[in-house]
Structures are given as structure tokens and as C-alpha cells.
C-alpha positions as CSV (number, residue, x, y, z in Angstrom):
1,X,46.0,-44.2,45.0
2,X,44.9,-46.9,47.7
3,X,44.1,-44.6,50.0
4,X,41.9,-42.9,47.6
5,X,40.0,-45.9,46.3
6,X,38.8,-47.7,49.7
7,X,36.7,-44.7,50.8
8,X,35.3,-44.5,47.1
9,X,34.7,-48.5,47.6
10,X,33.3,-48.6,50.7
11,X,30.9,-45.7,49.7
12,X,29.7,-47.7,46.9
13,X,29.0,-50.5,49.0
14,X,27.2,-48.6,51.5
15,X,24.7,-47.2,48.7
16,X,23.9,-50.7,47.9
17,X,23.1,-52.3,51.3
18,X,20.4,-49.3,51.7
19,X,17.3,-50.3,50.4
20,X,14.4,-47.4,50.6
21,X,11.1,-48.7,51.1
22,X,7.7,-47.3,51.4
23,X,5.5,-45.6,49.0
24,X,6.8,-43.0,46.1
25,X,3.5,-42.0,44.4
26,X,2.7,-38.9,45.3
27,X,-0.9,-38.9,45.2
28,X,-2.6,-42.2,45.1
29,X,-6.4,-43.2,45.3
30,X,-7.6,-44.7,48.3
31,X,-9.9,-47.3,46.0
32,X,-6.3,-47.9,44.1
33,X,-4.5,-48.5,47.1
34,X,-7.2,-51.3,48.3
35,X,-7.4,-53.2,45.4
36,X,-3.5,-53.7,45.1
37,X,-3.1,-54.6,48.7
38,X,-6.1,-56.9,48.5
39,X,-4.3,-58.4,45.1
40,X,-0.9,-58.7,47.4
41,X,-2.4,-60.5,50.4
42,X,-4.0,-62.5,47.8
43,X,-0.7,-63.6,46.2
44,X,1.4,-64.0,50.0
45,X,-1.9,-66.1,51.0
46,X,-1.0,-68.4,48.2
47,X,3.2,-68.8,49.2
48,X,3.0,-68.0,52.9
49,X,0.0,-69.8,55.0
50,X,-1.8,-67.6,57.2
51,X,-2.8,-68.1,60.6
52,X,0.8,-69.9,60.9
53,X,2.9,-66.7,59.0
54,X,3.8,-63.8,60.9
55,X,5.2,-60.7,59.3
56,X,7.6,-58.1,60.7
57,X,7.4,-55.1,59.0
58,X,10.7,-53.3,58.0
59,X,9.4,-49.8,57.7
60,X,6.8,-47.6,59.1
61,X,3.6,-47.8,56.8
62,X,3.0,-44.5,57.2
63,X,1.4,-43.7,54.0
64,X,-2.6,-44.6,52.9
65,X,-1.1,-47.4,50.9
66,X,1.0,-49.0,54.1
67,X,-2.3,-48.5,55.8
68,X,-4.3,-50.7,53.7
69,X,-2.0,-53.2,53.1
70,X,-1.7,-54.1,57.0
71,X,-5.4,-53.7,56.8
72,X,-5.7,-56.3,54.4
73,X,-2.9,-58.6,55.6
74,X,-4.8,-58.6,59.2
75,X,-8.0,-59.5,57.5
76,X,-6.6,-62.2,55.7
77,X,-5.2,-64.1,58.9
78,X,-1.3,-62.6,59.3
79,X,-0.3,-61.4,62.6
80,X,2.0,-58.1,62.0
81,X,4.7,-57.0,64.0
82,X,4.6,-53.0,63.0
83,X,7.8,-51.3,62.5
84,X,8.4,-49.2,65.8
85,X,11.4,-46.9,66.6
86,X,14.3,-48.0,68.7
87,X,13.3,-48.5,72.6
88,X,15.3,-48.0,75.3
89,X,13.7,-51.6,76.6
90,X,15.7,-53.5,74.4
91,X,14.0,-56.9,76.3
92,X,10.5,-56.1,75.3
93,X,11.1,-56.1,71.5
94,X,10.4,-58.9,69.9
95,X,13.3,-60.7,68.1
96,X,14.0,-61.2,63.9
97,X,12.7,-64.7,64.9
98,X,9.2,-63.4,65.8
99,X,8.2,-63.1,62.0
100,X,9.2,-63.0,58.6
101,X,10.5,-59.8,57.2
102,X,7.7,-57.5,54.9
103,X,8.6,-54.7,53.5
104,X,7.4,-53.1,50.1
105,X,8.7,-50.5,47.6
106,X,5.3,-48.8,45.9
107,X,6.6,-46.4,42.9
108,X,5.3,-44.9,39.6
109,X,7.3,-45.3,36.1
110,X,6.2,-44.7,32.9
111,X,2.6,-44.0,33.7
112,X,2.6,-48.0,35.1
113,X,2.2,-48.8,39.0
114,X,5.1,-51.0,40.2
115,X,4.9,-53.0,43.5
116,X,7.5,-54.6,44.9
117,X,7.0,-56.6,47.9
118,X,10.0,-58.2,50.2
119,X,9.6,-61.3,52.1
120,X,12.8,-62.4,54.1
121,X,14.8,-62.6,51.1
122,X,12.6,-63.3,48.4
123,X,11.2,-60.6,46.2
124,X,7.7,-60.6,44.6
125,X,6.9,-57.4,41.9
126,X,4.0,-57.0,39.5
127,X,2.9,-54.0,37.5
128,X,-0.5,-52.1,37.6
129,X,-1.7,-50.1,34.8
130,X,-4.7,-47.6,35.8
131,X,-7.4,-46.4,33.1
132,X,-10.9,-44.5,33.6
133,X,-10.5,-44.3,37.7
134,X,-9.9,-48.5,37.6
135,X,-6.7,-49.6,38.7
136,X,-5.7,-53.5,36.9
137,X,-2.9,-55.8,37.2
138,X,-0.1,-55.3,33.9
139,X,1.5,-58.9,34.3
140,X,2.0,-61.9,36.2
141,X,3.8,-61.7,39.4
142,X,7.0,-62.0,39.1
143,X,8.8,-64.3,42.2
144,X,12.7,-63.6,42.9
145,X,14.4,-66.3,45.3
């Protein structure tokens, strides 16, 4: 029975340490996706000082959403550290201490927008709610330490 419930355990814990990110709407507006990225550098601009803040980003951004947010966060004074794959020059990449850790989780639910952004190890999600081609905020943000 041991033997049997460690690979069942350890399974379990392996689903929970991976995290997906990136973006899950499948077809997104490009006018949508610059209004919530302007709205998220807004709200890291008020927690994380730019100009001093640098971000290292956890994911490849990929997507039109991705896109604009690193456009935006750029714009708005953060230096980025995009997500690359593994080099063979292991000296030339920068370090964890190089930046803060971004990463963001952009998904669809019950005809609501949810973003979820990740900052080291805090967590900042707010809800969007789209009517007649115009894409609003639902609630507050919502701040997990």
C-alpha cells in the first residue's frame, strides 16, 4: 500500500508546483489587450517604482496580449528581462537577482476577462467585463502577499 501511495503523492505535488502562464483567450482584440496592459502597468507603477524595478519575465510573451504588456511596461519606465530559452552560455544569463519575477495568467470565465499577474511572490488579479467593443475593469484589484 506504501508503495502505491508515494507515486500517487508525489504526482499530486508535481501538478501543484506547475503553474501555466500566458494567455488562454483565444481570440482577443488588440484595442482590448492595450487597455488592460495599460491598466496593469498602471497598478505595478503604483506598488513597484519604475526606473529602479526591473522585471524578469517567467514566460515567453508570445501572444498579442504578452506583446502589449511588455510594450506598455517599457513605456512606463521598467527594464524587462524577456524570457529566453536555456543557453549553452550559462555565464551570460543574467541571474534571479537581475529582476523581480513577472509573469501573468490572462483567461476567460463566465463571459468575464480575468488577469492575473505574478510579482516574485505576490499575486495581483482583477476582472474585466467587455460590452459594445469596450473592454472595462469588473472590480478592484485584488493584492495576494
Amino acid at each position: 500500500m506504501f508503495r502505491l501511495s508515494m507515486p500517487i503523492l508525489l504526482f499530486m505535488l508535481a501538478g501543484c508546483a506547475t503553474t501555466p502562464y500566458g494567455n488562454f483567450v483565444a481570440a482577443n482584440d488588440e484595442a482590448h489587450n492595450k487597455s488592460i496592459a495599460h491598466d496593469v502597468t498602471q497598478q505595478l507603477i503604483a506598488l513597484y517604482p519604475p526606473a529602479t524595478t526591473q522585471f524578469k519575465l517567467q514566460h515567453p510573451t508570445a501572444d498579442s496580449f504578452g506583446d502589449a504588456l511588455v510594450d506598455s511596461l517599457r513605456t512606463g519606465g521598467y527594464a524587462i528581462i524577456e524570457h529566453q530559452k536555456q543557453r549553452l552560455n550559462k555565464a551570460a544569463e543574467p541571474t534571479i537577482s537581475d529582476g523581480m519575477t513577472l509573469g501573468y495568467i490572462f483567461d476567460r470565465m463566465d463571459g468575464l476577462y480575468r488577469l492575473t499577474v505574478l510579482v516574485d511572490q505576490h499575486v495581483l488579479t482583477r476582472a474585466y467585463s467587455s460590452k459594445e467593443n469596450t473592454i472595462n475593469p469588473a472590480g478592484y484589484w485584488v493584492r495576494k502577499e
